[in-house]
MIDOSE-1310 file (N, C-alpha, C; in nm, 2 decimals, decimal comma, always signed):
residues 111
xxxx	+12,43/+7,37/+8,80/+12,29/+7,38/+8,78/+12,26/+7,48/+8,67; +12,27/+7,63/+8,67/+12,27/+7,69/+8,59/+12,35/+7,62/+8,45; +12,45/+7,59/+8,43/+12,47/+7,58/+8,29/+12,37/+7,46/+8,22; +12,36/+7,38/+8,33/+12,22/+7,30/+8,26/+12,10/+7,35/+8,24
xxxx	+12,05/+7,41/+8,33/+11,93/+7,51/+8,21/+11,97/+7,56/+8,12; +12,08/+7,62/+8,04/+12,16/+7,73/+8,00/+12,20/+7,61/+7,89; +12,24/+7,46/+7,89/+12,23/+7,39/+7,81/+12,09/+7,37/+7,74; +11,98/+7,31/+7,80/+11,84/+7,34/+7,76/+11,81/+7,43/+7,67
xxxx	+11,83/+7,57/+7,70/+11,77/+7,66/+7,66/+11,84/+7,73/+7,52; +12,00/+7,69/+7,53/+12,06/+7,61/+7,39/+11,95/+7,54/+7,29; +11,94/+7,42/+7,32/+11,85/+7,32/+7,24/+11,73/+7,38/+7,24; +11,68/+7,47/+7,29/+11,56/+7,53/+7,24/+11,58/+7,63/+7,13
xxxx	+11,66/+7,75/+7,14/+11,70/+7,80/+7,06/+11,74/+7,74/+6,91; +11,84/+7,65/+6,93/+11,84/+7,58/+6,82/+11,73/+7,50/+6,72; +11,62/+7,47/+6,80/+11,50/+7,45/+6,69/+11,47/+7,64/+6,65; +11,46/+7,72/+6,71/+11,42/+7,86/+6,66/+11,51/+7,85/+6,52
xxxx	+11,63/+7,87/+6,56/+11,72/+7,88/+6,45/+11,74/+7,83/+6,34; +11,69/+7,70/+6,37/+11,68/+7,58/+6,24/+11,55/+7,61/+6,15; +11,46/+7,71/+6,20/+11,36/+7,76/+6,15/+11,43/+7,80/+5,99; +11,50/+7,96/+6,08/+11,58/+8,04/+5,98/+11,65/+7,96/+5,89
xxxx	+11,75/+7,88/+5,94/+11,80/+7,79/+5,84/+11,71/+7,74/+5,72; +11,59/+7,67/+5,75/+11,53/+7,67/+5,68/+11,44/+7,69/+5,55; +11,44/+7,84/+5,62/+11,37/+7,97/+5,56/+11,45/+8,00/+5,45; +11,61/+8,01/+5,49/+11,74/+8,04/+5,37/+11,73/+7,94/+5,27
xxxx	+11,73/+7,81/+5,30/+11,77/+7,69/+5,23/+11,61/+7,68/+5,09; +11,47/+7,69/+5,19/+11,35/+7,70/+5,04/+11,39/+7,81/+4,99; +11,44/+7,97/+5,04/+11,44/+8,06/+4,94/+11,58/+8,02/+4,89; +11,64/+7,94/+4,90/+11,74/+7,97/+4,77/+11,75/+7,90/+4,69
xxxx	+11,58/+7,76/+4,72/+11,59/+7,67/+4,59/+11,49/+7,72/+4,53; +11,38/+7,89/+4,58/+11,26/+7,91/+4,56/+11,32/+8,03/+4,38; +11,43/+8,10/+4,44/+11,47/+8,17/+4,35/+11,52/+8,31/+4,38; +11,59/+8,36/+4,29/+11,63/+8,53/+4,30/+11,61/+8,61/+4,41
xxxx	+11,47/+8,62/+4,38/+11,37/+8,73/+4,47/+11,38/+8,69/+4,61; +11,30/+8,54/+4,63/+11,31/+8,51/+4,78/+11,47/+8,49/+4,87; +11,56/+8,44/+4,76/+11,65/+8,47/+4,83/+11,78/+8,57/+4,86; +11,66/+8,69/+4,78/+11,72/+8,83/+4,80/+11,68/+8,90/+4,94
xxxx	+11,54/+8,88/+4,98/+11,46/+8,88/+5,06/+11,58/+8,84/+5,22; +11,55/+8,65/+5,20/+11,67/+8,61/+5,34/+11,81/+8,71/+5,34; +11,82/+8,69/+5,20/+12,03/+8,76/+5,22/+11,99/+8,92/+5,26; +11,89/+9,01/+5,27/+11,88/+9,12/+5,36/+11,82/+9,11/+5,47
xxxx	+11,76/+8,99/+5,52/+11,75/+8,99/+5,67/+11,88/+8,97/+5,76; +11,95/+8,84/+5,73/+12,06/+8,78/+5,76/+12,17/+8,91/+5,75; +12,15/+8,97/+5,60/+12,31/+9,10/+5,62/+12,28/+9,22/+5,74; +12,15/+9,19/+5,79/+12,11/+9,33/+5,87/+12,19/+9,29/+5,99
xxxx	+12,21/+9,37/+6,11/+12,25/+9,40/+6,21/+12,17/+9,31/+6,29; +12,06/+9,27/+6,29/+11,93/+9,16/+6,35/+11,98/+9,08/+6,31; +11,96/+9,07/+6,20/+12,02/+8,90/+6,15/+12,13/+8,83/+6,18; +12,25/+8,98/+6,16/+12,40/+8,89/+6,24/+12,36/+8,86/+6,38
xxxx	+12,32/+8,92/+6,48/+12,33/+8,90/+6,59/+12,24/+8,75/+6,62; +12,09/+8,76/+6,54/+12,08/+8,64/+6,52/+12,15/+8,53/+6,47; +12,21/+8,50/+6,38/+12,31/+8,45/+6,34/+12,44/+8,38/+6,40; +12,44/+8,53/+6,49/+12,56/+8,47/+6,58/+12,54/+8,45/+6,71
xxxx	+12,43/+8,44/+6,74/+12,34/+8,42/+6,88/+12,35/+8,23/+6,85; +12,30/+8,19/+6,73/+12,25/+8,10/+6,67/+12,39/+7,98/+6,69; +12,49/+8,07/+6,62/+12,63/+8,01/+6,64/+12,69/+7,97/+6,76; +12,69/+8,05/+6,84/+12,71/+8,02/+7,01/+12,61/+7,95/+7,07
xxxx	+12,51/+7,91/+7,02/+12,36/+7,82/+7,11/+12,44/+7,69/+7,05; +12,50/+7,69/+6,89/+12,56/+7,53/+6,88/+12,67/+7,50/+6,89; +12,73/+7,58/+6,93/+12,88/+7,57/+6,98/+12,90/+7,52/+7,15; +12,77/+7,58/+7,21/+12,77/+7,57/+7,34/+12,71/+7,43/+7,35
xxxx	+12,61/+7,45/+7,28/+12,48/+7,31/+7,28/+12,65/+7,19/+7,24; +12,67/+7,17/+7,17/+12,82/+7,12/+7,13/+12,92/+7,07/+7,26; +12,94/+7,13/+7,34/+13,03/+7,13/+7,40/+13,00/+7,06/+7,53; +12,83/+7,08/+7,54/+12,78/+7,06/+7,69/+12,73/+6,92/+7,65
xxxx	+12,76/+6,87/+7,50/+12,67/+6,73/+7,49/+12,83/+6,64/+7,52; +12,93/+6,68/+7,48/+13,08/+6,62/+7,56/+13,08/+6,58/+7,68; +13,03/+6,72/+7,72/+13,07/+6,73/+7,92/+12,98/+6,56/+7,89; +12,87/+6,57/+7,92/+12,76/+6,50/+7,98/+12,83/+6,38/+7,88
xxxx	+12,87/+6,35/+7,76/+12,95/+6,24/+7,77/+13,06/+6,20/+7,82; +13,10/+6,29/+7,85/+13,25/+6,22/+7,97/+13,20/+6,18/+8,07; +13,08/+6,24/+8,12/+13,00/+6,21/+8,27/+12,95/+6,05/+8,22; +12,88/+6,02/+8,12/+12,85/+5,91/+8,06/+12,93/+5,79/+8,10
xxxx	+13,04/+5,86/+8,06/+13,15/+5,77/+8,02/+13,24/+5,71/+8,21; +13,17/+5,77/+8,29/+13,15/+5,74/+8,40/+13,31/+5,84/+8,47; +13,34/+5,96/+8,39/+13,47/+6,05/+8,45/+13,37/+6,19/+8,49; +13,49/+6,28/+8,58/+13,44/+6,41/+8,59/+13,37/+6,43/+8,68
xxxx	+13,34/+6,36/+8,77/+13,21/+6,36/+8,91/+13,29/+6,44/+8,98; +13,39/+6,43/+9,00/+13,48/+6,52/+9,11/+13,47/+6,69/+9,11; +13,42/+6,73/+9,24/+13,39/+6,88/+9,22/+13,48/+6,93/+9,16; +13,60/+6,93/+9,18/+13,69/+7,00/+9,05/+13,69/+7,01/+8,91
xxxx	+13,66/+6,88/+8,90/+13,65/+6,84/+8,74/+13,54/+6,87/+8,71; +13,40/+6,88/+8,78/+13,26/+6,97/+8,71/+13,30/+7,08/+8,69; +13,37/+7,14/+8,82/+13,39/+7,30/+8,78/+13,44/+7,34/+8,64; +13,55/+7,23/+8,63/+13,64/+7,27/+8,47/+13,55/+7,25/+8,38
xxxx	+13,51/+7,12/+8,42/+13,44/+7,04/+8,26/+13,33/+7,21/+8,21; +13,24/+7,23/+8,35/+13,17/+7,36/+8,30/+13,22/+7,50/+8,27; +13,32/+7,54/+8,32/+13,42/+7,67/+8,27/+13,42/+7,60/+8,13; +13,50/+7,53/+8,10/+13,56/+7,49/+7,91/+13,44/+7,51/+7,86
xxxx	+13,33/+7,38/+7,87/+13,18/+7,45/+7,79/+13,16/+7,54/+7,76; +13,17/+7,66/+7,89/+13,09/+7,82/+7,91/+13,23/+7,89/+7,76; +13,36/+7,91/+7,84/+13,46/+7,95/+7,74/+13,49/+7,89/+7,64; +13,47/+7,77/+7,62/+13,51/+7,68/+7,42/+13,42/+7,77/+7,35
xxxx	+13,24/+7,74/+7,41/+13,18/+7,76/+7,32/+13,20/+7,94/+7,29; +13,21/+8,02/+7,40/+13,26/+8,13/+7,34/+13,34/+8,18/+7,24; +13,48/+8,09/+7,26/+13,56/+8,07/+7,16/+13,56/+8,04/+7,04; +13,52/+7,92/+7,07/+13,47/+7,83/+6,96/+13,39/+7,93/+6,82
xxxx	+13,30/+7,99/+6,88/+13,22/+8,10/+6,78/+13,28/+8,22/+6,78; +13,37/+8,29/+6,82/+13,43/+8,37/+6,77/+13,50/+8,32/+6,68; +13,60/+8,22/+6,67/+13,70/+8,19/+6,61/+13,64/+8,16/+6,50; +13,54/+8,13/+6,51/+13,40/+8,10/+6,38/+13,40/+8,16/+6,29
xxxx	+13,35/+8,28/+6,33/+13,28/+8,41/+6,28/+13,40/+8,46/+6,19; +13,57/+8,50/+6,28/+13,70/+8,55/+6,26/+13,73/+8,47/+6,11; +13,72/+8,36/+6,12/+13,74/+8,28/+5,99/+13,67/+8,28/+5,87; +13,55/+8,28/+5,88/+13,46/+8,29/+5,80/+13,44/+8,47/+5,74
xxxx	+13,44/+8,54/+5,83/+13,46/+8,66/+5,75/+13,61/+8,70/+5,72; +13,73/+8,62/+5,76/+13,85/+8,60/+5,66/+13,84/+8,54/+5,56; +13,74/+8,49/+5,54/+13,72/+8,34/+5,39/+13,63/+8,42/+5,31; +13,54/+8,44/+5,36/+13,44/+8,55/+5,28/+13,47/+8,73/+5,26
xxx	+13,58/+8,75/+5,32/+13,59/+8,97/+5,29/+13,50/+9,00/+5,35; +13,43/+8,96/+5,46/+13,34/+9,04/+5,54/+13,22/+9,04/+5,47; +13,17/+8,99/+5,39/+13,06/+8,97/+5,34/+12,94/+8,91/+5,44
């Protein structure tokens, strides 16, 4: 029950996020300045954590839209198999966005 609200509240986040996204994508067809403006919100300490708050809401959101298709798919009803199906979600998506981040600031120098 918990990871289904906890799914939810994923998908709500994710419109917040898509905001930002947003925000980045007109300032960087707006020009220079505005998207000098995004690239020092996003490099701040607020921004990554948003950023990577953002990353783990679709990594999670991601993971929990599987479960509920394998449930779909008419498997996984078995108490055991909810328990797993929801541990992997809770842990992939953790993973999943670390291993994210790890890569991406190996591709980028930490930028």
């Amino acid at each position: 029950m918990a990871l289904s609200i906890v799914h939810r509240a994923t998908g709500v986040a994710l419109y917040f996020g898509t905001i930002l996204l947003v925000w980045w994508l007109i300032a960087a067809a707006s020009g220079p300045t505005a998207y000098a403006h995004v690239q020092a919100f996003t490099g701040s300490i607020i921004g990554r954590l948003i950023a990577f708050g953002y990353t783990w809401a679709l990594m999670h959101h991601m993971l929990s839209g599987v479960r509920h298709l394998v449930w779909d798919l008419g498997y996984g009803f078995k108490a055991s198999e909810r328990e797993w199906l929801t541990w992997a979600a809770l842990i992939g998506g953790i993973c999943l966005t670390i291993l994210l981040w790890v890569v991406a600031y190996a591709i980028g120098g930490g930028r």
